[in-house]
C-alpha positions in Angstrom: 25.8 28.4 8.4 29.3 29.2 6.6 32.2 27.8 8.7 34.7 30.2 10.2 36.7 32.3 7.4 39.6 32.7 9.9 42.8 30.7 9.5 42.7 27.3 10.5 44.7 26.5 13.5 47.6 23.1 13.6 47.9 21.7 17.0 46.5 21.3 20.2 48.3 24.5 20.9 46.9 26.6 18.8 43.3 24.9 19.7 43.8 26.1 23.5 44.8 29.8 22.5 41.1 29.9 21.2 38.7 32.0 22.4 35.7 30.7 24.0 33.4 32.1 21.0 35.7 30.5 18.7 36.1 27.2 19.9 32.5 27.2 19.5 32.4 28.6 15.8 35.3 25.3 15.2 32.9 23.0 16.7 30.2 23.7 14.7 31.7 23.4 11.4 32.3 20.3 12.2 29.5 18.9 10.5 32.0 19.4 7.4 33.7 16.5 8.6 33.9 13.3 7.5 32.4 11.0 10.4 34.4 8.7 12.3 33.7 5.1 12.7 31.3 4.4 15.1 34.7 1.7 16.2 36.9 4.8 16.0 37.5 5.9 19.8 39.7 9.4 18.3 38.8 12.8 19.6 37.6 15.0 16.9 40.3 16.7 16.1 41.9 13.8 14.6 39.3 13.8 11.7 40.3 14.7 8.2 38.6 16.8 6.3 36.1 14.9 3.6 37.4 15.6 0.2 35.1 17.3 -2.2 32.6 15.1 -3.9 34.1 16.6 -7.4 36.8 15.0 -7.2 38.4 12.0 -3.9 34.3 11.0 -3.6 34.3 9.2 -7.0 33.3 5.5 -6.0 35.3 3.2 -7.7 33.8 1.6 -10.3 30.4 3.7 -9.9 29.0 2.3 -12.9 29.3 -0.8 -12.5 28.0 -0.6 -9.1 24.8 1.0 -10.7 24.2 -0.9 -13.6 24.0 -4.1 -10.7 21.8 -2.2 -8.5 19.4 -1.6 -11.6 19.3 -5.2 -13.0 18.1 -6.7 -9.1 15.9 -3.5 -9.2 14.5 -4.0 -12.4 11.1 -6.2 -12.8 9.9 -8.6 -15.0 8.1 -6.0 -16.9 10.5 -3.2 -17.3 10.4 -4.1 -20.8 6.8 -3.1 -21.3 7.7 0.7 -18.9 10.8 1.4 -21.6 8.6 0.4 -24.2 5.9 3.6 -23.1 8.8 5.8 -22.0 10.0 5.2 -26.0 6.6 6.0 -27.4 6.2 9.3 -25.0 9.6 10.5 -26.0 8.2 9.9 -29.8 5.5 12.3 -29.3 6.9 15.6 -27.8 2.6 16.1 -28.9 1.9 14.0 -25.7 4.5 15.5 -23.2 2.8 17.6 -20.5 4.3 21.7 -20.4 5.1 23.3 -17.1 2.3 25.7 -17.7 -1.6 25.0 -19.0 -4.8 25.8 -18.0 -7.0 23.1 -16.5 -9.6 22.7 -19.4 -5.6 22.0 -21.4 -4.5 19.6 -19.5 -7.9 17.9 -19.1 -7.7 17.3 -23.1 -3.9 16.5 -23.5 -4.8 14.0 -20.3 -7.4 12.3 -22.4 -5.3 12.5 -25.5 -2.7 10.7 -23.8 -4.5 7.7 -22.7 -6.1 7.4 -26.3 -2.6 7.5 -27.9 -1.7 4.9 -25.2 -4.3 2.8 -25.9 -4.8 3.4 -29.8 -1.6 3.9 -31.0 0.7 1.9 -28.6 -1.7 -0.8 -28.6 -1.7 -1.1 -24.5 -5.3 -2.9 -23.4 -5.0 -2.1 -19.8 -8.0 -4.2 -18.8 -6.6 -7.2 -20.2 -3.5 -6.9 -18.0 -5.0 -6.0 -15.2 -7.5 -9.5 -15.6 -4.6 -11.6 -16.8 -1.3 -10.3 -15.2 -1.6 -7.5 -12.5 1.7 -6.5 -12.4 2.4 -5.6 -15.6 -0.7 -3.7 -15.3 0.7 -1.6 -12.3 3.9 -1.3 -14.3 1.9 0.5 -17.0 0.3 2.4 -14.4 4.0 3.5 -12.8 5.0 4.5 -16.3 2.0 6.2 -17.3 2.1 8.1 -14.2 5.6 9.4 -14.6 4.6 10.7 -17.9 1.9 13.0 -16.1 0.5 11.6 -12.8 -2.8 12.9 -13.9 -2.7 10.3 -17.0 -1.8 7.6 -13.9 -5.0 8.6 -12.1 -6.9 8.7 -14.9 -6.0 5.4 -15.8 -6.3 4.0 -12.7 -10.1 5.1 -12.9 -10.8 3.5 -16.1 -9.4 0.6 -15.8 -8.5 -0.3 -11.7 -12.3 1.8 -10.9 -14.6 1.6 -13.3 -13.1 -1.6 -15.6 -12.5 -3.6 -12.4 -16.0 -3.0 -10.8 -17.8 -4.2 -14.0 -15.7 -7.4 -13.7 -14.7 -7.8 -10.2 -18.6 -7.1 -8.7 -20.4 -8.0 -12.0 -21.1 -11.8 -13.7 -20.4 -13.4 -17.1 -23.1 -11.2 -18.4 -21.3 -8.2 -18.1 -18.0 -8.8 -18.9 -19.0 -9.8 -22.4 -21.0 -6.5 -22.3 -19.0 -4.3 -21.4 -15.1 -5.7 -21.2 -14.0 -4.8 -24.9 -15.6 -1.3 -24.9 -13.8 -0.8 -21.5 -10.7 -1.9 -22.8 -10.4 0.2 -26.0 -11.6 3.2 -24.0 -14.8 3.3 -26.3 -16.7 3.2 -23.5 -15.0 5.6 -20.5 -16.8 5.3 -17.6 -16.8 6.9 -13.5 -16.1 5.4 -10.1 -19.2 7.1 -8.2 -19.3 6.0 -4.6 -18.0 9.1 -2.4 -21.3 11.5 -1.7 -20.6 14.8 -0.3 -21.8 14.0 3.2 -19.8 10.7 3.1 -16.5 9.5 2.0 -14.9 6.6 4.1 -18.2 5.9 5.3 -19.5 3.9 2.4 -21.6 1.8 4.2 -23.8 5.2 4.9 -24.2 5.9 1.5 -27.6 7.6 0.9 -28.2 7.1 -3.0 -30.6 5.1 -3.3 -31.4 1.8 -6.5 -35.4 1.0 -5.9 -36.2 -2.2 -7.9 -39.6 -2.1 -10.3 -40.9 -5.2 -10.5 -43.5 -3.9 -12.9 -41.1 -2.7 -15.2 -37.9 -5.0 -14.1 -35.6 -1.5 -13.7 -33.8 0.0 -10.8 -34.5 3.9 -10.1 -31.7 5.0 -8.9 -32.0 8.8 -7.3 -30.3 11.0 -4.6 -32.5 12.0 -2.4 -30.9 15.5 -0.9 -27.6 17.2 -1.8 -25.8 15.3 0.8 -26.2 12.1 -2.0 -24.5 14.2 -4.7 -22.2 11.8 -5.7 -18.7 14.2 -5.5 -15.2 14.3 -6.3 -15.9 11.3 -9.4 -12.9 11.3 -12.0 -14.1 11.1 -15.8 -17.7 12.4 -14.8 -16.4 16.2 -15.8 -16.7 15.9 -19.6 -15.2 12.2 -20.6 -17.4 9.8 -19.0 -20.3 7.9 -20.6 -21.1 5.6 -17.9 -20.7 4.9 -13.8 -20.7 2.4 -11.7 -23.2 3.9 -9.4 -22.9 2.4 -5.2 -26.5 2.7 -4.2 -28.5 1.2 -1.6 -30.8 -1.4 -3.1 -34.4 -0.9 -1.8 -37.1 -3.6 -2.1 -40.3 -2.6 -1.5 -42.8 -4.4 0.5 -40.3 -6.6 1.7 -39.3 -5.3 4.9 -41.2 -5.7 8.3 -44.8 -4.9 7.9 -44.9 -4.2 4.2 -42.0 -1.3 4.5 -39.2 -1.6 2.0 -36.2 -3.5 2.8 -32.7 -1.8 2.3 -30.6 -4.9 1.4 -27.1 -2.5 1.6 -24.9 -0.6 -0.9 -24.7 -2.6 -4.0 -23.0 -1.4 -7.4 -25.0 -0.6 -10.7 -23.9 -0.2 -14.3 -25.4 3.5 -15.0 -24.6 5.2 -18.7 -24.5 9.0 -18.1 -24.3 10.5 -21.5 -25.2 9.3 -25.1 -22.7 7.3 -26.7 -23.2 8.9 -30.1 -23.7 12.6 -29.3 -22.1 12.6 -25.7 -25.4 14.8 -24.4 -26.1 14.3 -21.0 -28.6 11.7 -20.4 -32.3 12.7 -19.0 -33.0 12.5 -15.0 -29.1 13.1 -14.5 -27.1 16.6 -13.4 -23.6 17.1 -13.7 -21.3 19.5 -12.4 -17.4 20.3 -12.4 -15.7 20.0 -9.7 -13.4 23.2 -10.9 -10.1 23.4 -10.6 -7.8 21.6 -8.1 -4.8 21.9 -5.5 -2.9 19.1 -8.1 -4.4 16.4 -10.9 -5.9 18.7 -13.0 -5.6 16.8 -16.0 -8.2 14.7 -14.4 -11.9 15.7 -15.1 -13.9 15.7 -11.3 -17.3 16.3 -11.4 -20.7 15.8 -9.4 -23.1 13.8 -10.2 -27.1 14.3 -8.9 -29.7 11.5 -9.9 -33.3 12.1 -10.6 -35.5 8.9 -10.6 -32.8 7.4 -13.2 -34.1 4.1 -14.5 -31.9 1.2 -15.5 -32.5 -2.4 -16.3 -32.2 -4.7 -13.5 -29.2 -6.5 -15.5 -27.5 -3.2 -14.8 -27.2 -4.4 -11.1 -23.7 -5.8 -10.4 -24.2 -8.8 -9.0 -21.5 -11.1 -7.7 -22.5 -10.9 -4.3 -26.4 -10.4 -4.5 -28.6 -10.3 -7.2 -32.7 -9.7 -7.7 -35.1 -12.1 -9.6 -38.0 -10.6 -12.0 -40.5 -11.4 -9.2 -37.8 -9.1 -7.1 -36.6 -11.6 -4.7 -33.4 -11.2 -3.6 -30.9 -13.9 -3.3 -27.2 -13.8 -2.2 -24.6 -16.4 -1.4 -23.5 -14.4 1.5 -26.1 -14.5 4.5 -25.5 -10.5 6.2 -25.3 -7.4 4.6 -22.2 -6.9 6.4 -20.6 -9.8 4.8 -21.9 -8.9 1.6 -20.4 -5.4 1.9 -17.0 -6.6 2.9 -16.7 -9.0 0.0 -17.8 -6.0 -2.0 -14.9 -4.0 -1.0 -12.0 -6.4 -0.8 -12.6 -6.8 -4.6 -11.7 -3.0 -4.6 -8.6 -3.6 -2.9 -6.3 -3.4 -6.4 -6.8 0.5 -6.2 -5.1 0.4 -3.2 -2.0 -1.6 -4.4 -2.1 0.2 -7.1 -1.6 3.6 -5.2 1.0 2.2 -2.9 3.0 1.2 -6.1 2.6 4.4 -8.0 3.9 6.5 -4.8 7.1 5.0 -4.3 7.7 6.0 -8.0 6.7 9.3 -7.0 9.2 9.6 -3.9 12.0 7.9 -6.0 11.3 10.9 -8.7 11.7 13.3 -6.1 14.7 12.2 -4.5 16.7 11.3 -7.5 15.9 15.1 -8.3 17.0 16.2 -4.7 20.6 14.3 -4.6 21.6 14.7 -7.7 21.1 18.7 -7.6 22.8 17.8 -3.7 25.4 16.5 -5.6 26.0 19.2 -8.1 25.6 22.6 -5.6 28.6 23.3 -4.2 28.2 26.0 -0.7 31.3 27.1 1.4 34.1 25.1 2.1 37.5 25.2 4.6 39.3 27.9 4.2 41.2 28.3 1.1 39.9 25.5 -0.3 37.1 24.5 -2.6 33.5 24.9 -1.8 32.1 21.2 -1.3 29.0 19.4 -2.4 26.2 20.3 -0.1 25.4 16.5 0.3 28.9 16.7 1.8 27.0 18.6 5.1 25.9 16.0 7.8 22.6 18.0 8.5 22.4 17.7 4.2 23.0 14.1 4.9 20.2 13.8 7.3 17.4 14.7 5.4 18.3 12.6 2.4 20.0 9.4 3.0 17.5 8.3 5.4 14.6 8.7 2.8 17.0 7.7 0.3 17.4 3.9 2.1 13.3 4.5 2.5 12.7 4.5 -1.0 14.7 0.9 -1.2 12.2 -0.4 1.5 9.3 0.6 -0.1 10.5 -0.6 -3.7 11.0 -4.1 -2.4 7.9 -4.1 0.1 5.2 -2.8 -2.5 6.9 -5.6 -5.5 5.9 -8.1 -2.3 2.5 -6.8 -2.0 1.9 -6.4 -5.8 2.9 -10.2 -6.3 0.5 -11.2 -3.2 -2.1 -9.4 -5.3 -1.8 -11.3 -8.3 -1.5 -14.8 -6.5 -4.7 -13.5 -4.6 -6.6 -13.3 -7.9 -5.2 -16.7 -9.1 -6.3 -18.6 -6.2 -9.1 -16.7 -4.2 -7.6 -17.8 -1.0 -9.2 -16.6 2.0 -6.5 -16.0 4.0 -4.3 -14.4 1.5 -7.5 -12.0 0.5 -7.5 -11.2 4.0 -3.7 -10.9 4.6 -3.3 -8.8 1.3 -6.6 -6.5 2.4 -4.3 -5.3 5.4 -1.3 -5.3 3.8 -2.3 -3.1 1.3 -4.3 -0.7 4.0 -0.8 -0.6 5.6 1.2 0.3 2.9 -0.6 2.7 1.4 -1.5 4.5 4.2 2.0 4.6 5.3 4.0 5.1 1.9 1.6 8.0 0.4 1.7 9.7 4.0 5.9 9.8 4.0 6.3 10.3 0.3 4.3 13.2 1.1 6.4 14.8 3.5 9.4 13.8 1.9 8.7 15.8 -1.5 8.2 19.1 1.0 11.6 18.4 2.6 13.3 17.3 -1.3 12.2 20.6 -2.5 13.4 22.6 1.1 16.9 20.6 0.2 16.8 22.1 -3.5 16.6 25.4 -1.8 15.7 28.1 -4.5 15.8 26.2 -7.5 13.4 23.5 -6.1 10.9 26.0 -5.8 11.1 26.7 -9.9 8.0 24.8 -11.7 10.7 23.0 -14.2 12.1 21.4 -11.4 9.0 19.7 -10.3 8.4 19.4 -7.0 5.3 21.5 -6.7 3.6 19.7 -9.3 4.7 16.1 -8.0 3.4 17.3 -4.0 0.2 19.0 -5.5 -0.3 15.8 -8.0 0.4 13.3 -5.2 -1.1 14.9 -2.4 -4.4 13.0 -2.9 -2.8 9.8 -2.7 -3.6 10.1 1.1 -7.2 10.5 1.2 -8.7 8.2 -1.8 -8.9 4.7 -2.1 -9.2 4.9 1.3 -8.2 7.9 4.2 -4.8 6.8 5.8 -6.2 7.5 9.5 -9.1 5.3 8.6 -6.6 2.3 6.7 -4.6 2.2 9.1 -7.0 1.7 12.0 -7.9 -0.9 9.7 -4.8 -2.5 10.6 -4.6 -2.1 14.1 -8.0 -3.8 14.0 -6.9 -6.8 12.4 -4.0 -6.8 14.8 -6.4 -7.1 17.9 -8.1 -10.0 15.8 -4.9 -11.7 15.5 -4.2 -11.2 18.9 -7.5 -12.2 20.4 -7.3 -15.3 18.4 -4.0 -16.3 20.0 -5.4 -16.9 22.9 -7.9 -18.8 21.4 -5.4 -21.2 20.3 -6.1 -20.1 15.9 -3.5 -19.7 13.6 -1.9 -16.2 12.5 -1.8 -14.8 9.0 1.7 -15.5 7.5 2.9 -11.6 7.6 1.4 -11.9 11.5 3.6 -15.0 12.3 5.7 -13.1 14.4 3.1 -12.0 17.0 2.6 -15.7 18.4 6.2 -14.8 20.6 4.2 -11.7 21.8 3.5 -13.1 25.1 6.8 -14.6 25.6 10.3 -13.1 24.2 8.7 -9.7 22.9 6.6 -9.3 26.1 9.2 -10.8 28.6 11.4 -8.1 30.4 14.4 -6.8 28.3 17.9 -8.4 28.8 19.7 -5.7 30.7 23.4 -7.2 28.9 21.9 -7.1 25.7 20.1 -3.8 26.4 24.0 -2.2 26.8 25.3 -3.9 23.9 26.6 -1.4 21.5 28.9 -2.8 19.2 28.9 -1.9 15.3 28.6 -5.8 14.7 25.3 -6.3 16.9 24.0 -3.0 16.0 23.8 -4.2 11.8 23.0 -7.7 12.9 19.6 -7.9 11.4 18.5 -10.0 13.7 18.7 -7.2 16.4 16.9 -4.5 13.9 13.9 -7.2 13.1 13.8 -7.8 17.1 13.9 -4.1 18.1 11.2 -3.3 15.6 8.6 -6.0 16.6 9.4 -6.2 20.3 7.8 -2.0 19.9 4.8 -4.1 17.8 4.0 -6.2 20.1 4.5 -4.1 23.0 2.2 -1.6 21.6 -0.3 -4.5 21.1 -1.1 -5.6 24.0 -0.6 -2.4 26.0 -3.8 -1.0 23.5 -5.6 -4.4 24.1 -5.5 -3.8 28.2 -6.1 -0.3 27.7 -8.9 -0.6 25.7 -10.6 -3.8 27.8 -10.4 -1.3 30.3 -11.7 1.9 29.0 -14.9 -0.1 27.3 -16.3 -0.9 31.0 -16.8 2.9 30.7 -16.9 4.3 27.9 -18.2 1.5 25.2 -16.4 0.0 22.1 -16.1 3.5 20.1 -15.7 5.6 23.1 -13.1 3.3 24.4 -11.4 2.8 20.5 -11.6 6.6 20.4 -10.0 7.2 23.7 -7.0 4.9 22.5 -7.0 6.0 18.9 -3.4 7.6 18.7 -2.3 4.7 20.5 -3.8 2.5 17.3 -2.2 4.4 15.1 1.2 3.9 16.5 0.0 0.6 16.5 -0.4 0.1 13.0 2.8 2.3 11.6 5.1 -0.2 14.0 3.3 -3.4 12.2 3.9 -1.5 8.6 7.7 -0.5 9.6 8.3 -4.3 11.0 6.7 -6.0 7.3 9.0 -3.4 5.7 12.0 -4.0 7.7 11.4 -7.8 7.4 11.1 -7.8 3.6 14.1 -5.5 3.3 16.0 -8.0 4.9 15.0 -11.3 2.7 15.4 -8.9 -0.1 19.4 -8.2 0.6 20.2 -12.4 1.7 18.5 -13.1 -2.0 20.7 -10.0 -3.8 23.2 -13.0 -5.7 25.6 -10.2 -6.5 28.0 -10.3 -3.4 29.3 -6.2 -4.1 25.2 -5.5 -4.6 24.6 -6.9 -1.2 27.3 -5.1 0.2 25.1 -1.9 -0.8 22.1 -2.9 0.0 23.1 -4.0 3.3 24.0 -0.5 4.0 21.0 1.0 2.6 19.4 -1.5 4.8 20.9 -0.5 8.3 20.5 3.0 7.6 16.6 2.7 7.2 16.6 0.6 10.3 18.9 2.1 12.9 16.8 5.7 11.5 13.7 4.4 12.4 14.8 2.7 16.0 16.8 6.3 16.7 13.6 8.3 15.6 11.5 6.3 18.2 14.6 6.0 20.2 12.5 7.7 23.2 9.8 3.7 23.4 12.7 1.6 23.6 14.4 3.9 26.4 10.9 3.8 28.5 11.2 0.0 28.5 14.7 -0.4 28.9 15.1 -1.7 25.5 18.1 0.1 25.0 20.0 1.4 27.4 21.7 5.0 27.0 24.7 4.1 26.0 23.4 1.7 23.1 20.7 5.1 22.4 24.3 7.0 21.8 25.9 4.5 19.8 23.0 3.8 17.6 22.8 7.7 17.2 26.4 8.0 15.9 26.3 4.9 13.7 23.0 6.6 12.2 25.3 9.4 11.3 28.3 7.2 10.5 25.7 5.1 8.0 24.1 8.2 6.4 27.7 9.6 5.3 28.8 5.9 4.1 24.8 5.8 2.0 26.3 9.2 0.8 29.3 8.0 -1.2 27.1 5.4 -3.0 24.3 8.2 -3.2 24.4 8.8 -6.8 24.8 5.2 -8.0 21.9 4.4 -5.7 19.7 7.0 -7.2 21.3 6.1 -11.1 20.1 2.6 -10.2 16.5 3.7 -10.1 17.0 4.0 -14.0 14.7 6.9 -14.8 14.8 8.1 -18.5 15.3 12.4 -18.7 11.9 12.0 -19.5 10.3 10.7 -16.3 12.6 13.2 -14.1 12.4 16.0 -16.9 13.7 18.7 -13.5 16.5 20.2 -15.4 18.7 20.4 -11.8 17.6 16.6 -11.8 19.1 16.1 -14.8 22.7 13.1 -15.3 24.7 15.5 -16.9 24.8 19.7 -17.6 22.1 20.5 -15.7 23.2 24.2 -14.7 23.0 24.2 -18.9 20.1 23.1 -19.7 18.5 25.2 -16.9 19.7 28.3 -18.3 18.9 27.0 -21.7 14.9 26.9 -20.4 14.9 30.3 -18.7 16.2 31.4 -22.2 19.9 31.8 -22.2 
């Protein structure tokens, strides 16, 4: 609401002639005020008035303080991102409108990846075997061009490239690799079936061998085993890696076939020359979608579909010509897992791309924050509307989030790539959860956050041009494939109560786990009552108190789900019991995420080598913590974590924070270094943004 448009009163005098009403109408505009100190015992009335961000807000050598923040932002392979941005802003042919219709954008989509692999001479699959992370740097970039051309990508190369040489052998990568490569050979993803998604071990298509004519015949036996919702199978694809269950005949009890589990086959889908669909094989379009529409969906229906049995992708298991089958791994359980966790790269992948996403939306959001100027004290200017505490609120916070995530998913993307250098078992295992975690937790809050970016925009942010309806429609999906968030992060809390359950069998922890051998002592022990009042500034950004706070309400949640899950089993069984606990889990496994976050954001500001940088990200740093400890403010007060007075004080530091993360807000954002051409939201824009918004609308 406006403040008061009466006089403004001098004095404690004049404050005591108020009325009731009024005093009331003075105290609430006094989220116009600049924040005291959390160290700053003054009543309220002793606090100035913030200055407008046009003109006392200018941080002292702003630029300088950006251009820092970039160069520790900025990866190894920046050079290759600038290097697309350049050839995108070459070829205003490439650039996606505002407005198109889905068949449109479909085309453009596909044009863009051929220009990207043609012309620019990017071999995607080449990266992604030899150096992930310039792969998912690529990917980033491609995806701020359109995030349809990042999806589709992703399901070239991350889907269908990397099953042909993650699950397949020798044989196929010289078969296939180049063709996959140079996009002469686009190809599908096609595991999800209609009747099952995150269930893929239920999969219903089925791959029986021949051994008379040495082929699988792969078919879908009812409409639930359409395979649905497969990118490229539309119109562009010419071949899918099909996740089938592989049936032997005769060679199960009694003579009846034996289903050896989902396995992946190589299955072309149209001819390479004339791009007819091939015979025994149905496909349909999806039709158009909530976002991604430059991504062709379709639905694929298999009719006794025979292949050779070299088409069979066989890392994990593989069938002689007498149709024996032999497989390094003894269960089919085993076999599937390994399957999967060779998939896991779609997962970093995604977890990369939507922290580009959310630091899209929020540049957009503070900027425009920056430039809107509302209401104001009497007689004076209006003021930025990032000046308003309750403005402050809903950006800073995600603001510092963005930070965290940046620094956590570059973490996760190098585990990645040492993971594929050395095949370590532990560090497969480690990054397998890790990337559950993250991407579970990162897509879900990105989510919300581009909602409450484009609330904070208020009118403008609901104009197309300004984004925000295609970024949440585009990245909405990020939270159901590659894995349901729900289902990836029970993931997590499973592998916690593995952890946990080997701890007391006296095994070692995964390195991101370490932390969880104190759980039975300091984290589990009762909470210092002096330390539980403390509630000075110093001990509040000691980081040693945030890291504490954060996996003390870990490991507390840990073993209260263990007990309460021993004891609801006696009753109910394992799923019953796991079902009964389930929101308990998830807690569970956002606490984990938040403490791996937390933990990395820490390292991440002791390595900064620039001391002013450090001083930033320090800040950026406490905000995101003391946020998330005041958000959940209500588990640490049940266990006498905190007491109330340290609740208060970490409440009004929170504030105190989010005002001082303001007056760095548009160097932090600037630091992102996003070309026009990746933000392309005219009210998002560096400079004259009211001008080139009226210069779209026609003016």
């Amino acid at each position: 609401m406006p403040p008061p448009t009466s006089a403004s009163r001098s004095g404690e005098s004049a404050a005591g002639d108020e009325s009731p009403a009024m005093r009331r109408l003075r105290r609430l505009s006094l989220h116009l005020l600049q924040p005291s100190s959390p160290a700053d015992q003054a009543e309220p009335s002793s606090l100035a008035l913030a200055a407008c961000a046009g003109r006392a807000r200018r941080v002292e050598g702003g630029a300088d303080v950006a251009a820092a923040l970039a160069a520790y932002l900025r990866g190894r392979h920046r050079a290759a991102q600038m290097r697309l941005f350049d050839f995108f802003r070459a070829r205003p042919d490439l650039q996606t409108p505002v407005e198109m219709t889905t068949a449109e954008h479909r085309e453009l989509c596909y044009r863009q990846l051929r220009a990207l692999v043609k012309d620019a001479g990017v071999r995607p699959l080449t990266l992604m075997a030899n150096d992930p992370a310039e792969y998912f740097a690529v990917m980033e970039a491609a995806g701020g061009a359109d995030i349809s051309l990042g999806v589709k990508l992703g399901v070239q190369y991350s889907l269908w490239g990397g099953s042909v040489i993650n699950l397949g052998t020798k044989k196929h990568r010289d078969k296939y690799f180049d063709g996959i490569d140079n996009l002469d050979l686009p190809g599908c993803f096609a595991m999800t079936e209609l009747h099952h998604g995150s269930n893929v071990q239920a999969l219903q298509t089925t791959a029986t061998f021949d051994p008379v004519t040495d082929e699988f015949i792969i078919n879908t036996p009812n409409d639930g085993a359409i395979k649905w919702w497969i990118g490229n199978a539309a119109v562009h694809g010419k071949f899918a890696t099909v996740f089938a269950r592989l049936i032997l005949p005769l060679q199960g009890k009694g003579g009846e076939p034996a289903d050896m589990g989902i396995h992946a086959f190589i299955v072309p889908i149209r001819d390479l020359e004339t791009h007819a669909v091939l015979p025994g094989i149905e496909i349909n379009d999806c039709g158009h979608k909530i976002g991604l529409n430059g991504v062709d969906n379709g639905a694929l229906r298999f009719r006794s579909v025979r292949v050779p049995r070299d088409n069979l992708l066989n890392r994990f298991g593989d069938v002689s010509r007498d149709g024996k089958y032999t497989s390094s791994l003894p269960t089919i359980n085993k076999r599937f897992a390994a399957t999967l966790g060779e998939l896991v790269g779609g997962r970093v992948g995604i977890a990369y791309c939507s922290v580009g996403v959310l630091r899209v939306a929020v540049t957009i959001a503070v900027r425009y924050a920056l430039l809107r100027h509302q209401f104001g004290p009497p007689k004076q200017p209006e003021i930025s509307v990032l000046d308003y505490q309750s403005h402050q609120h809903k950006l800073m916070p995600m603001l510092a989030s963005a930070y965290a995530f940046h620094f956590a998913t570059v973490q996760l993307v190098d585990k990645y790539s040492e993971m594929k250098k050395t095949n370590d078992e532990d560090l497969i295992a480690d990054v397998h959860v890790l990337s559950s975690g993250l991407k579970a937790y990162i897509t879900s809050f990105t989510a919300k956050s581009i909602s409450i970016c484009r609330e904070a925009c208020g009118g403008h942010g609901y104009a197309a041009v300004n984004r925000f309806g295609a970024l949440r429609n585009d990245h909405d999906i990020f939270q159901t494939f590659e894995g349901d968030n729900t289902v990836l992060l029970q993931q997590v809390a499973g592998d916690l109560l593995k952890q946990y359950q080997e701890k007391f069998k006296g095994g070692t922890l995964s390195v991101t786990w370490n932390y969880l051998r104190d759980s039975m002592g300091t984290y589990l022990s009762q909470p210092n009552p002096v330390t539980a009042r403390w509630e000075g500034e110093d001990h509040l950004r000691d980081p040693n108190f945030q890291l504490d706070a954060f996996r003390y309400r870990t490991s507390r949640l840990l073993h209260s789900v263990a007990a309460r899950l021993q004891k609801h089993s006696k009753t109910l069984g394992g799923f019953g019991a796991w079902n009964r606990c389930l929101n308990h889990l998830l807690t569970l496994a956002e606490s984990h995420i938040e403490s791996v976050i937390l933990a990395k954001f820490i390292e991440s500001v002791k390595s900064c080598p620039d001391e002013k940088t450090r001083e930033v990200l320090k800040l950026v740093c406490d905000l995101y913590a003391l946020d998330r400890i005041w958000k959940d403010i209500g588990t640490y007060r049940n266990v006498d974590y905190v007491a109330p007075n340290k609740a208060k004080a970490i409440h009004k530091l929170t504030d105190y924070l989010s005002y001082q993360v303001r007056l760095v807000a548009k160097e932090l954002v600037d630091a992102f270094d996003l070309p026009d051409l990746i933000i392309r939201a005219p009210i998002g824009m560096q400079s004259e943004a009211y001008a080139q918004y009226t210069q779209f609308v026609g003016f």
